[in-house]
C-alpha positions in Angstrom: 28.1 -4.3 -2.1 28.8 -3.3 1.1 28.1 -6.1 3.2 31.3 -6.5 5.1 32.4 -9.8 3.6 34.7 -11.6 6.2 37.2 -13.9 3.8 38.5 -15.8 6.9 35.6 -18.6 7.5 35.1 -20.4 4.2 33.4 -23.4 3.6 32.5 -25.5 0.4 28.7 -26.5 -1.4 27.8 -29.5 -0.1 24.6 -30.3 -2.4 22.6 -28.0 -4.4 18.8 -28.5 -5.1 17.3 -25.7 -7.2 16.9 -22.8 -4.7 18.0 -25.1 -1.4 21.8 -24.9 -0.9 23.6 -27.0 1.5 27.2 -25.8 2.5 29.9 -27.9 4.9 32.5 -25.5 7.3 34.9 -27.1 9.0 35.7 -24.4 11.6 33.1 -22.0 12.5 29.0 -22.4 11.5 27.3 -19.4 10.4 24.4 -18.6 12.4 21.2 -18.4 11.4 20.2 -15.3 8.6 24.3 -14.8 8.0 24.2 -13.9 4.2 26.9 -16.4 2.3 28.5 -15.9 -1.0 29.7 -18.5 -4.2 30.2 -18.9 -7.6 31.9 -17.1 -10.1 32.7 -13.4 -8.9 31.0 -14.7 -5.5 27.6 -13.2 -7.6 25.1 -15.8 -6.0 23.9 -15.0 -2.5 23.1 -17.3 -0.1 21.1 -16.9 3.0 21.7 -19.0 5.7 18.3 -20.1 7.1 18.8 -24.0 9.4 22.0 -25.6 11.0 21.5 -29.3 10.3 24.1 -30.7 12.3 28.0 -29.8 13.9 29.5 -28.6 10.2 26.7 -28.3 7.8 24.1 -25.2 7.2 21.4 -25.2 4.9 20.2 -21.8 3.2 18.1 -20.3 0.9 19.6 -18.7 -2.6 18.6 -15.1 -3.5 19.7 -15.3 -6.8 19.6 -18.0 -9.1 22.1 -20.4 -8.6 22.6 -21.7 -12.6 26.5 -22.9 -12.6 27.0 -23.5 -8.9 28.4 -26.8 -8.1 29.2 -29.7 -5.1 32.7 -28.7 -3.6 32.5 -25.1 -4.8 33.9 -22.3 -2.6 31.5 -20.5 -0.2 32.4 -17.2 1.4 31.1 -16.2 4.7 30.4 -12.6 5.0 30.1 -12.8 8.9 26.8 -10.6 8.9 22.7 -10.8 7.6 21.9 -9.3 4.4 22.5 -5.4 4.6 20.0 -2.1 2.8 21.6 1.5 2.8 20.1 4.2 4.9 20.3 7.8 4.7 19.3 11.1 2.9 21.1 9.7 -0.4 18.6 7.5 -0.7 15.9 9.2 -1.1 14.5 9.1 -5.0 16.4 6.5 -5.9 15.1 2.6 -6.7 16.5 -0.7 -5.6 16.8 -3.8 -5.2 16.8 -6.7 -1.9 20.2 -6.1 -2.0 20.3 -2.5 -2.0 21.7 -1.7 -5.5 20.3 1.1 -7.6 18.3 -0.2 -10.0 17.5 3.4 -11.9 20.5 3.5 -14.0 21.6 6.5 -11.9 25.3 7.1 -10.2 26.3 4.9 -7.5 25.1 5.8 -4.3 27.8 7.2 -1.9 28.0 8.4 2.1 25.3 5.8 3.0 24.7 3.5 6.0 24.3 -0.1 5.7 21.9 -1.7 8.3 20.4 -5.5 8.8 17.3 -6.0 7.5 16.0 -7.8 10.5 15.4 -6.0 13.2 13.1 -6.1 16.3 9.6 -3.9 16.3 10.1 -0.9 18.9 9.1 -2.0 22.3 5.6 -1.2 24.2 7.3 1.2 25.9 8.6 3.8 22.7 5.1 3.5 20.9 2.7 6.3 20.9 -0.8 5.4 23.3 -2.3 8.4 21.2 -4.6 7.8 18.3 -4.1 10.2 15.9 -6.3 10.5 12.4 -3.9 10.2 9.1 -5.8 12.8 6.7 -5.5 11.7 3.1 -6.6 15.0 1.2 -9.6 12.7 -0.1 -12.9 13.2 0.8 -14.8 9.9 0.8 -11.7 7.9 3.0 -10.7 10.8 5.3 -15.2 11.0 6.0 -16.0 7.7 6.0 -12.7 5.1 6.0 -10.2 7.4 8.6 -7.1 6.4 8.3 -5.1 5.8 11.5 -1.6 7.7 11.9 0.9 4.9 12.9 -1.7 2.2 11.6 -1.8 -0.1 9.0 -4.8 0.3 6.4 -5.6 -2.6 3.3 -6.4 -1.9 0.2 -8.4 -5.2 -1.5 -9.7 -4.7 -5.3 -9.0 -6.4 -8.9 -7.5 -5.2 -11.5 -8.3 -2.0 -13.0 -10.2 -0.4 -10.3 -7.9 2.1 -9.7 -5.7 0.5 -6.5 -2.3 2.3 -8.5 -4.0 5.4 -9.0 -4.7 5.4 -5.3 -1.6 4.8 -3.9 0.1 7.3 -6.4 -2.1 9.6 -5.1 -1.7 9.1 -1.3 1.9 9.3 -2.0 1.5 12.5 -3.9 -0.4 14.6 -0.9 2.0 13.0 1.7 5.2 14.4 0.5 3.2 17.8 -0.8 1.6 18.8 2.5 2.9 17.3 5.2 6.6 17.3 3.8 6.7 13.4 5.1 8.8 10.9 3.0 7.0 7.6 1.1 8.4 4.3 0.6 7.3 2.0 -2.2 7.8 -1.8 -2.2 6.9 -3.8 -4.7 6.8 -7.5 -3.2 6.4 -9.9 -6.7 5.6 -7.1 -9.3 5.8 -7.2 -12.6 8.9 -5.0 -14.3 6.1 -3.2 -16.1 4.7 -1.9 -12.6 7.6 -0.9 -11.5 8.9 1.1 -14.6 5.7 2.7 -14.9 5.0 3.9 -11.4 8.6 5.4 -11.5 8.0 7.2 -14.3 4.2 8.8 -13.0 6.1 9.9 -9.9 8.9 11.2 -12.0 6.4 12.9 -14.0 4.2 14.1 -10.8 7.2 15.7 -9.4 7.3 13.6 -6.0 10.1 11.7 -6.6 12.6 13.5 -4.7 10.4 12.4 -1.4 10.1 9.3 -1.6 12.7 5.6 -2.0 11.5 2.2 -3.9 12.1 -1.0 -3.6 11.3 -3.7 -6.2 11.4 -7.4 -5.9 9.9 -8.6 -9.5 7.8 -11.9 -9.4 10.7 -13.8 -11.9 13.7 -13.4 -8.7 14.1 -16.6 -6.5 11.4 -16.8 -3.6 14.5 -16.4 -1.1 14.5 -12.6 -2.6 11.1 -11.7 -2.6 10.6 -12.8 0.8 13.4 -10.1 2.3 11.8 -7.4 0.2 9.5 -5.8 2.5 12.1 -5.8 5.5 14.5 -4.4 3.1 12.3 -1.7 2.7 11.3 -1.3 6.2 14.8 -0.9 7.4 14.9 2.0 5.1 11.5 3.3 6.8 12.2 2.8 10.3 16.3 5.0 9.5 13.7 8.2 8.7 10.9 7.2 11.4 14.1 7.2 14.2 16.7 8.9 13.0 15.4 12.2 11.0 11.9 11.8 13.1 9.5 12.1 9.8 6.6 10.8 9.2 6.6 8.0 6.4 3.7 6.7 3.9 5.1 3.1 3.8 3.0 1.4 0.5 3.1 -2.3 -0.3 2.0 -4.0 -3.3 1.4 -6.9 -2.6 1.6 -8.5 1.2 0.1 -11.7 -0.2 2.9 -11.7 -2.5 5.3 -11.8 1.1 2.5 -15.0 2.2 3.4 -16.8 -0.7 7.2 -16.0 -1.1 7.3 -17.4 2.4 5.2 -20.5 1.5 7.5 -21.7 -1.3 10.5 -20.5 0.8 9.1 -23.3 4.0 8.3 -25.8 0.9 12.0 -26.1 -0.4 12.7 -26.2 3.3 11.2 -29.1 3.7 8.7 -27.9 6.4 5.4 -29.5 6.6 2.7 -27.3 5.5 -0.7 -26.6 7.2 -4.1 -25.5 6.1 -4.7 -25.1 2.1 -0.5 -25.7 1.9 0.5 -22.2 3.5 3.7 -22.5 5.5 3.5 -23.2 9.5 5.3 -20.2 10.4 2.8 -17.7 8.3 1.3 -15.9 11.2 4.8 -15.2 13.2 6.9 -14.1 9.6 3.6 -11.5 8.9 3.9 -10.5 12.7 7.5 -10.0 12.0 6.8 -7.8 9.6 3.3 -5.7 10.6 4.6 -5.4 14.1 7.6 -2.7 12.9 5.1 -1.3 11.7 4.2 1.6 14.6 3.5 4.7 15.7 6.5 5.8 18.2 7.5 8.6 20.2 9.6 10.2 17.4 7.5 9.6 14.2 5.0 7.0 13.0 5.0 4.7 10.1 1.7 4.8 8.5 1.1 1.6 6.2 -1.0 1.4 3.0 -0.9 -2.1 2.0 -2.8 -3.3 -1.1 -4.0 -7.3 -0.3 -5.0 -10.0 -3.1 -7.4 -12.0 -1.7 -7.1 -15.8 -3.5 -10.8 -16.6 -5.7 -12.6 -13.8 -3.6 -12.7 -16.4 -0.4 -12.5 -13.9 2.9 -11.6 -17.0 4.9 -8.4 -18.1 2.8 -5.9 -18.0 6.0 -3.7 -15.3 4.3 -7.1 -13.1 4.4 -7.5 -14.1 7.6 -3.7 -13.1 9.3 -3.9 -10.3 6.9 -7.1 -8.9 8.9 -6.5 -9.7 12.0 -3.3 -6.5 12.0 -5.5 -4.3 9.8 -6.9 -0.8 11.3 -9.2 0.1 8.1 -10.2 -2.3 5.1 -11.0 0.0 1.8 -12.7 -2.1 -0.4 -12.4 -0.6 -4.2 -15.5 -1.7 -6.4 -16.1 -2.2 -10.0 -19.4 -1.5 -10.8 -18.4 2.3 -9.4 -15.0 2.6 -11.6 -17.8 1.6 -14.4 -19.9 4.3 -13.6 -17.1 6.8 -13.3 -17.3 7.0 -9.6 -13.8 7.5 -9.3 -12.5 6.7 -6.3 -14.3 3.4 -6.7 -14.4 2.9 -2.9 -16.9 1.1 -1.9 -18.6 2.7 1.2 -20.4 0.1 2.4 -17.7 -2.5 2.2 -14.9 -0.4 3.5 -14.8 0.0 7.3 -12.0 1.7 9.8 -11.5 1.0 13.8 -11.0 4.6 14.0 -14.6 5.2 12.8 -15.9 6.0 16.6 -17.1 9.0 18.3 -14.1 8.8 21.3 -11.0 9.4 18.3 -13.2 10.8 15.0 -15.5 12.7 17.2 -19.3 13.4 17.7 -20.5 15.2 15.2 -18.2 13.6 12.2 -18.8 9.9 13.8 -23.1 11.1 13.5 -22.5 12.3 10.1 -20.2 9.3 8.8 -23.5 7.0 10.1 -25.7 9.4 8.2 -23.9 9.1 5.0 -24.0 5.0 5.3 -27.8 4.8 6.1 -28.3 6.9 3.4 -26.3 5.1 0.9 -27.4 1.6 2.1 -31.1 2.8 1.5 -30.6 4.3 -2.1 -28.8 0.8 -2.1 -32.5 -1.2 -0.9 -34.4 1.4 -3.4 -32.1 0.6 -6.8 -34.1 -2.9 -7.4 -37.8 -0.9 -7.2 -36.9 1.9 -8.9 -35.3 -0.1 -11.8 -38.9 -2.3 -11.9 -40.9 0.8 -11.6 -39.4 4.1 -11.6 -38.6 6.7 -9.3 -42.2 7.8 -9.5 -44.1 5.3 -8.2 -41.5 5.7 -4.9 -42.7 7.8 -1.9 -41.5 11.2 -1.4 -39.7 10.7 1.9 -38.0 8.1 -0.1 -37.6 10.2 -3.3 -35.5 12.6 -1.5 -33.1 9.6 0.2 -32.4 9.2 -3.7 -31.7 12.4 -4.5 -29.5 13.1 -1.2 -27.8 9.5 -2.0 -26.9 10.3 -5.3 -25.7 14.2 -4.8 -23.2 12.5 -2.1 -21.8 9.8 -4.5 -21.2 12.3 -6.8 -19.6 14.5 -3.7 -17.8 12.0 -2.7 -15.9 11.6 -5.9 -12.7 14.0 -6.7 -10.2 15.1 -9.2 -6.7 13.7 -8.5 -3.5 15.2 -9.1 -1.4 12.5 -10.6 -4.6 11.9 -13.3 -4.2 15.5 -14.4 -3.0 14.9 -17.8 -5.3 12.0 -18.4 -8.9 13.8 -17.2 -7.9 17.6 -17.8 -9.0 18.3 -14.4 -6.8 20.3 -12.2 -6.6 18.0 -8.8 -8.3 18.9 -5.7 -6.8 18.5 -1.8 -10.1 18.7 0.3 -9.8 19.0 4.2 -11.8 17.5 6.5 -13.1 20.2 7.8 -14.5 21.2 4.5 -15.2 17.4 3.3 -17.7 17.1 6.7 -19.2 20.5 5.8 -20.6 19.6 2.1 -21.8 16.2 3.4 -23.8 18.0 6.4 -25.3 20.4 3.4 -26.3 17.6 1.6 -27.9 15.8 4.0 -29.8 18.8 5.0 -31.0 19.1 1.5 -29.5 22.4 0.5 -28.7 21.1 -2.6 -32.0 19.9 -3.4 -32.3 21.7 -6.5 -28.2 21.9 -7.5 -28.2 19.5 -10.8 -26.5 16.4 -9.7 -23.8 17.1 -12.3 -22.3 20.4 -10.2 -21.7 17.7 -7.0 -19.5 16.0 -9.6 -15.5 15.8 -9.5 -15.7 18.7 -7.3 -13.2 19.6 -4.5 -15.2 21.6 -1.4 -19.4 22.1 -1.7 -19.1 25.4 -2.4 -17.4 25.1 -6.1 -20.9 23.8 -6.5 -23.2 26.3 -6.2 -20.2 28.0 -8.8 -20.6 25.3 -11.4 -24.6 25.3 -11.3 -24.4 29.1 -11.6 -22.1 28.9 -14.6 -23.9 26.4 -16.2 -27.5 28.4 -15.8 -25.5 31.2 -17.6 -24.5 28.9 -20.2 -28.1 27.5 -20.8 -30.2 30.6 -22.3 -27.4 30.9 -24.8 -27.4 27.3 -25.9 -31.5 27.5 -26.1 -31.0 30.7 -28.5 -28.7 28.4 -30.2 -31.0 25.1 -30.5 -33.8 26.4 -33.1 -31.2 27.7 -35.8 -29.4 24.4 -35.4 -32.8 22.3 -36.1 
């Protein structure tokens, strides 16, 4: 570790309870987030987080602190806790403190930086709202992504939030040679393992850095995570002046790291027991978060929202920094809708005729009427069938249903699970099949062609194929019977 450890101011543990460490210096107090180290092989880190009075500090462990004891030695390393930055980095996982956690060589020729730093000023950030294109249809249409902004991801498990990010971070490092960034705030080891190995196995690995804090490390650690990980994202934002696909999983993880962290503080708490401080620590953190003059940090941030309850106040600060809400549903991932975004839920401030456009803002409201119609319809026609609907409203259920189906796609990191090669749709084509739809040049297409397709016109190939195929399986059906 590489933290510059300064052996000249020393000082020794004054109590110890659980994570809470109190240390007495006789010459020179630390100030405030100065990273301290003690115990055997100085292995337990210390950071410092209140000065209680002329000679004693009071700080937060990072690691556990089993075999520490009153009057044990305490090193002050004269700086805050430190990440490597740099081009040897990339590919490589690690930890709060910034050791390679991959079982690879050391890392060598690398920078070490503090992980708190201020967000760029007013002044550096870009005024220009640019769209971030995902490659998939039904978000870059109806849930536009803003470049520099910060978009949440809310679903349960099993809906396919993973598969989503994995995918995002698979067209961002294939087409628009940008670098992603993975944090894991509170994950299980399982997560972590596994993602590394899909992104091994997708081939994207060399683009991108991760950074795990598991849900077992001391709250002190998991709190630090995500600015450990933004340090690294704002080294290629400023210095190399790339764009970076910054993903975390989970920022209510960060909430409730720093509401145990104020709790072994001592600090009072406030509404439901979240920590006083919640709204400035998660501004600390969203606000470096920004679109600049040399590059942009675009922010994908998946958000566990406590027994469904929108109003929870970790929901609520969550929000209020959001630029688009994608909302993944599971009644879709049951009927195969895959992505399960729900487009009637999700919604995106850049969703407005002055930044999208005219004709894809007109279209994008299309698409929602439609849907939330088919929506108003599903109740009748399940009572009494689609005949007994009129045929104005017959054909909103056909167009409805042809543009689910559109909207869904074949991704490349579920290639070996679906045996469908994975499609990168632009906007421009995305915008067209909708239009088509909506015009009802597909009235007659089978729904099935619209299905797991990339652009419209692989349609009007798959309904031609499978008209080819049909004579010869009705030659085929009377021997079989």
């Amino acid at each position: 570790m590489d933290n510059n450890i300064a052996g000249s101011n020393r000082g020794r543990i004054a109590a110890v309870r659980g994570s809470v460490v109190d240390i007495r210096f006789e010459t020179h107090l630390p100030p405030i987030h100065t990273v301290l180290r003690a115990g055997k092989d100085q292995q337990i880190t210390i950071e410092v987080l209140a000065q209680m009075d002329a000679h004693l500090v009071r700080g937060i462990a990072m690691t556990p602190t089993q075999g520490l004891a009153r009057g044990d030695p305490v090193e002050d390393t004269g700086g805050p806790l430190k990440v490597p930055v740099g081009k040897q980095i990339l590919s490589r996982m690690f930890d709060v403190f910034g050791n390679v956690i991959d079982r690879e060589a050391p890392l060598t020729d690398v920078e070490w930086r503090s992980v708190h730093r201020e967000p760029p000023p007013l002044a550096r950030r870009s005024t220009q709202s640019a769209i971030f294109e995902t490659g998939i249809k039904v978000i870059d249409v109806l849930v536009p992504l803003e470049r520099g902004g910060k978009a949440g991801l809310f679903g349960g498990a099993g809906v396919g939030k993973t598969v989503l990010l994995t995918e995002m971070i698979h067209n961002m490092v294939g087409n628009q040679q940008g670098v992603s960034i993975f944090c894991g705030i509170g994950e299980r080891c399982r997560e972590g393992q596994e993602l590394h190995h899909d992104m091994k196995e997708a081939g994207v690995l060399p683009n991108m850095v991760m950074v795990f804090g598991q849900m077992n490390e001391p709250p002190g650690a998991r709190f630090r995570v995500g600015h450990a990980a933004l340090t690294m994202a704002e080294y290629f934002r400023d210095d190399e002046h790339r764009d970076v696909l910054l993903l975390i999983d989970n920022i209510f993880r960060f909430i409730q790291a720093g509401m145990e962290v104020s709790g072994l503080m001592g600090q009072m708490p406030s509404r439901l027991g979240y920590q006083p401080t919640m709204g400035t620590e998660l501004s600390g953190l969203e606000e470096r978060i920004a679109n600049t003059d040399s590059g942009a940090i675009t922010s994908i941030q998946a958000v566990y929202v406590p027994a469904d309850d929108f109003t929870d106040p970790a929901a609520v600060h969550t929000f209020s920094h959001l630029s688009a809400s994608i909302v993944l549903s599971r009644k879709r991932a049951s009927e195969g809708l895959f992505p399960a975004i729900d487009p009637l839920q999700s919604s995106s401030k850049m969703a407005t005729p002055g930044i999208v456009g005219e004709r894809h803002y007109a279209l994008a409201q299309r698409i929602r009427r439609t849907l939330a119609q088919y929506a108003e319809l599903k109740d009748i026609i399940a009572m009494l069938g689609l005949e007994q609907l009129s045929p104005e409203d017959r054909n909103v259920v056909g167009r409805a249903r042809r543009l689910e189906r559109f909207l869904t796609q074949p991704f490349f990191t579920t290639e070996q699970f679906t045996g469908l090669t994975g499609k990168l749709v632009s906007l421009k084509d995305a915008l067209d099949g909708c239009e088509r739809i909506l015009n009802d040049e597909f009235r007659d297409t089978p729904e099935s062609a619209l299905y797991m397709i990339g652009s419209i016109d692989e349609a009007t190939m798959k309904a031609k194929a499978d008209r080819a195929a049909a004579p010869v399986e009705a030659e085929a059906t009377p021997h079989a019977s």
